[in-house]
C-alpha angles and dihedrals in degrees: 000000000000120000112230109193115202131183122203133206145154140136126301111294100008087132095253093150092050094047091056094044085048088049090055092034099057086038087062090235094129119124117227086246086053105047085041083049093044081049105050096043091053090047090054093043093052090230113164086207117054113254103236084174088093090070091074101018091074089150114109084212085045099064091033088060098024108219121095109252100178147057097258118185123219116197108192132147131203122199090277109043152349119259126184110194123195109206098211113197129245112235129110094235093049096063101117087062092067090052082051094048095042099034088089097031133100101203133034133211113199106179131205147198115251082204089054116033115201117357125177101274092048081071090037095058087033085055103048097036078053087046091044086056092227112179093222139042119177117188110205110197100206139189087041090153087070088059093051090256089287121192091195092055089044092046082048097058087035095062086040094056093042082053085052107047093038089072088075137081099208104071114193125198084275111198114193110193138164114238152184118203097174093043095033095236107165099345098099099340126044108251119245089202094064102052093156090063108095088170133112121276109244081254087059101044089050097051100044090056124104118233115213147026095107100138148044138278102229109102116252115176113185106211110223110168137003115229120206112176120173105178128119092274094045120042118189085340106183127170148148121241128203149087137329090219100177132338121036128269126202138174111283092027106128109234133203114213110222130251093022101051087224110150123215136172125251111236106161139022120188132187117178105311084335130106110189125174095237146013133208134203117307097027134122123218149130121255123198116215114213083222124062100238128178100253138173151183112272090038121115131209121219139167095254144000106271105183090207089069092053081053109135092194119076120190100195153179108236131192102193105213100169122096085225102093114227120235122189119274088034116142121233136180106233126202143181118171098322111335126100145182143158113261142193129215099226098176157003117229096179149298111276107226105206079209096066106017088189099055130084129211116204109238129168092200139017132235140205110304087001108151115216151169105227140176112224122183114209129207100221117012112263096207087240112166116205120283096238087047097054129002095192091059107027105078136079144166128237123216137211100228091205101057103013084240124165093241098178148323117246130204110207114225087179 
């Protein structure tokens, strides 16, 4: 059964939290505890609707203050397929929880009043699921019961979101739906009320998407650990284990080791007692070399030398998440799997406006949840494809060295 894993986000109050508790509820993937707990808080709210929001809002600060202030995770399956779903919160200064809650995801729900239209956030979550490169966005304009179920409301925002997403090059498998997440219209069962809608209901659009294919198929093998066993079932039994970041590998492939260039053959690949003839991406595994090589952690193995991966200078997309603001010439620790290297932000190309993509604000320095293209110089090359090249290896932290705080994500362009 295949694993779909969806990110959701909208302003505050748009009703992501009960989108997400009618989902489960109408797919019947509600637990007994979480359909008595659904039960008893509607009861002491006096709300005449059940409030399906608790399923998310699991916080005790969260429903005191009733708003979702955190990234919360929802494992559920139907009888098709797994999904894991991360409820980002709405607020503007929460935005580097979104890039947290959609860095690993594959869709993403941006949800919208049908009272309000586009609000800034609505181009901010629209920004970073287009910067994230996910294949999928689905807008879901909700609460459309409180608008008298209007086509033309609905055909208003529509036109809006279709402006919005045409200013920029990457072009995702885009849905635009009404909804209701209070009343369930279109989220599981068609709604009666909406006759004029032929589309698909948000259930339909998720299980008829298919997960995967995020990376590229180049191999990348991000060496973790160096295994040296000497016993009577394993003489001189040396291998390298790690990560099949992107690409396959299988026994007989001729390999390059990053940063040396040396080549080597593939004789052996080991996952737990196993010894298959080939890996693929997301797997971890050990693979035996027929040479002895000088090898480390924080080395990657690939197909080929490409001259772009030994590169010591990064233009990249950053998102900046640390209350220390950055200023340029600040050094930084970058890291991506397990390399790492100390880097230096060289330059500021611009604040990036979600607004108008297109469009560059001068800044000497970077806030909270502040969106820029940057020049960073590394001290030793880290192997990062771009972004747009390959996902699974295109993207880093940076980290601040005095306080081991996560400083920012980055995003590489070259």
């Amino acid at each position: 059964m295949d694993l779909l894993r969806i990110n959701t986000a909208g302003s505050v109050d748009d009703g992501k939290s009960t989108l997400i508790g009618r989902f489960l509820n109408d797919s019947n993937a509600l637990t007994i505890e979480q359909e008595a707990l659904i039960a008893r808080k509607t009861k002491e709210k006096g709300l005449e609707d059940l409030d399906f929001s608790v399923i998310t809002d699991g916080l005790i600060a969260e429903r005191e203050q009733g708003i979702t202030i955190d990234v919360a995770h929802i494992y559920f399956s139907s009888s098709e397929r797994k999904f894991i779903i991360a409820d980002s919160p709405g607020h503007v200064e929460y935005t580097r929880n979104m890039v947290t809650g959609a860095s690993n995801s594959e869709v993403s729900i941006i949800l919208i009043d049908a009272r309000k239209g586009l609000l800034e956030q609505t181009y901010r979550h629209y920004f970073i699921s287009n910067l994230l490169r996910l294949k999928t966005v689905v807008f879901c304009i909700n609460k459309m019961d409180i608008v008298d179920y209007s086509e033309d409301v609905f055909l208003a925002i529509a036109t809006d979101i279709n402006k919005m997403t045409a200013q920029y090059s990457y072009k995702p498998d885009v849905y635009i739906l009404p909804i209701s997440s209070l009343k369930g219209d279109n989220v599981v069962i068609p709604s009666a009320a909406m006759s004029w809608y032929k589309g698909k209901t948000l259930s339909q659009i998720l299980h008829t998407i298919k997960p995967g294919g995020q990376g590229s198929k180049n191999l990348r093998f991000d060496v973790q650990q160096v295994i040296h066993v000497q016993n009577k079932e394993f003489i001189d039994y040396r291998a390298y284990a790690g990560k099949v970041i992107s690409g396959t590998v299988s026994v007989g492939d001729s390999i390059t080791i990053l940063p040396s260039g040396i080549v080597s053959e593939v004789v052996g690949i080991r996952k737990f007692t196993n010894t298959p003839a080939s890996a693929s991406a997301g797997e971890s595994i050990q693979i035996q070399l027929k040479d002895d090589i000088d090898i480390s952690r924080g080395m990657m193995l690939v197909n080929k030398k490409e001259e772009t991966l030994l590169s010591k200078n990064i233009t990249a997309t950053l998102v900046w998440m640390d209350e220390k603001p950055a200023v340029l010439s600040g050094k930084y620790i970058l890291q991506s799997g397990t390399r790492t290297s100390q880097c230096r932000l060289e330059a500021i190309k611009g604040l990036i406006l979600p607004e108008k993509p297109d469009e560059f604000q001068d800044a000497e320095f970077l806030a909270l949840n502040d969106i820029a293209k940057v020049r960073l110089k590394v001290a030793t090359p880290l192997f990062l494809d771009a972004f747009d090249y390959n996902r699974l290896n295109g993207a880093f932290i940076l980290i601040d060295a005095l306080t081991n705080t996560t400083a920012a994500v980055g995003f590489t362009e070259e």
